[in-house]
N, C-alpha and C positions, 0 to 999 in steps of 0.2 A: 504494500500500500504506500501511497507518494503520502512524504510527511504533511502534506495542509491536511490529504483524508487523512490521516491518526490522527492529527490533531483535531480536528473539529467531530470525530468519534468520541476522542475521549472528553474532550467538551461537553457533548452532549451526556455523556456515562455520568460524567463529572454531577451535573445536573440534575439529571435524570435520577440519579441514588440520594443524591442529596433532596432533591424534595421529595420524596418516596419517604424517606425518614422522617425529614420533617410534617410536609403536608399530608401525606398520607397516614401517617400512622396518628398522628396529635390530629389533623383536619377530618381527619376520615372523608378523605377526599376521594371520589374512585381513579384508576390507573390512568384510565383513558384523560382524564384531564391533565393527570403530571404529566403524560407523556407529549401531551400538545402544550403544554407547560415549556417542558425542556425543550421541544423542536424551534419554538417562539424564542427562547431566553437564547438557543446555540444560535439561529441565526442571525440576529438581533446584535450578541453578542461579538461572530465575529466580523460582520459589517464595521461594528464600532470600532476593532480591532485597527482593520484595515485603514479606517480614517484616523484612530487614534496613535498608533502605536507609534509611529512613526518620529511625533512630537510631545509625545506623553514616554514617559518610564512602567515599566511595567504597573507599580506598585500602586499606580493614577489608576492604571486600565482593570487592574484587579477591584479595587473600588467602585469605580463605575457599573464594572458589569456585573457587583454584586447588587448595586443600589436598582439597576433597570433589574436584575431578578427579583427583586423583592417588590419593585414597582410593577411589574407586570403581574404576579399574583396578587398584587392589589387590586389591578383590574380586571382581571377575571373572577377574584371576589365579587366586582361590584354588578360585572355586567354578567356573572351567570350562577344565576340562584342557588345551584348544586355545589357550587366550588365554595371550599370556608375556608376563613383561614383569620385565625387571629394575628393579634398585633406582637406578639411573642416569636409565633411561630417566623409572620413576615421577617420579622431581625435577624433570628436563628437563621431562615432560610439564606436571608442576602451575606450575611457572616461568610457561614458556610461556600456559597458560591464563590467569596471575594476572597478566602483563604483558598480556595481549590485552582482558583485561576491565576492566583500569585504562586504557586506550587510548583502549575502547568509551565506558567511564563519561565520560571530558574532552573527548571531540568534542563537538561543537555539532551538534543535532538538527535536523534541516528539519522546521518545523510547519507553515510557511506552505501 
């Protein structure tokens, strides 16, 4: 696999386990939304990448793209009646994302 697909695999993993723990288990959220959850937050996520990285440090982009994870389940709190998700859980979640993607951004990539 070319390093952008692992990377944005594991982005999505990234995500996708982390609101499963969070949202799902504390929201009792069903799957089918974390999973359009995580598909929204990875691409979302690396759009922002692409325009941020470049002139941001990692440690900016890991922030952000925990703050749009937590802002995006806000909104799908608001606009779909099935999705819940406390004010707890949202922090947890965006934490969690902003440390997973600060992780992703300081490994060492295989190009070889």
């Amino acid at each position: 696999m070319k390093p952008k697909g692992s990377l944005l695999l594991a982005k999505f993993l990234i995500t996708f386990v982390f609101a499963g723990v969070i949202l799902a288990l504390f929201g009792k959220n069903a799957v089918s939304w974390i999973l359009l959850l995580a598909l929204l937050q990875t691409a979302l996520g690396y759009l922002g990448n692409l325009c941020a990285l470049e002139k941001l440090r990692n440690l900016v982009t890991a922030a952000g793209n925990g703050f749009t994870a937590a802002l995006l389940a806000y909104v799908l709190h608001l606009v779909v009646p099935a999705f819940h998700a406390a004010w707890a859980s949202l922090i947890a979640f965006g934490l969690l994302v902003a440390a997973g993607e600060y992780f992703l951004s300081i490994c060492p990539s295989r190009t070889k």
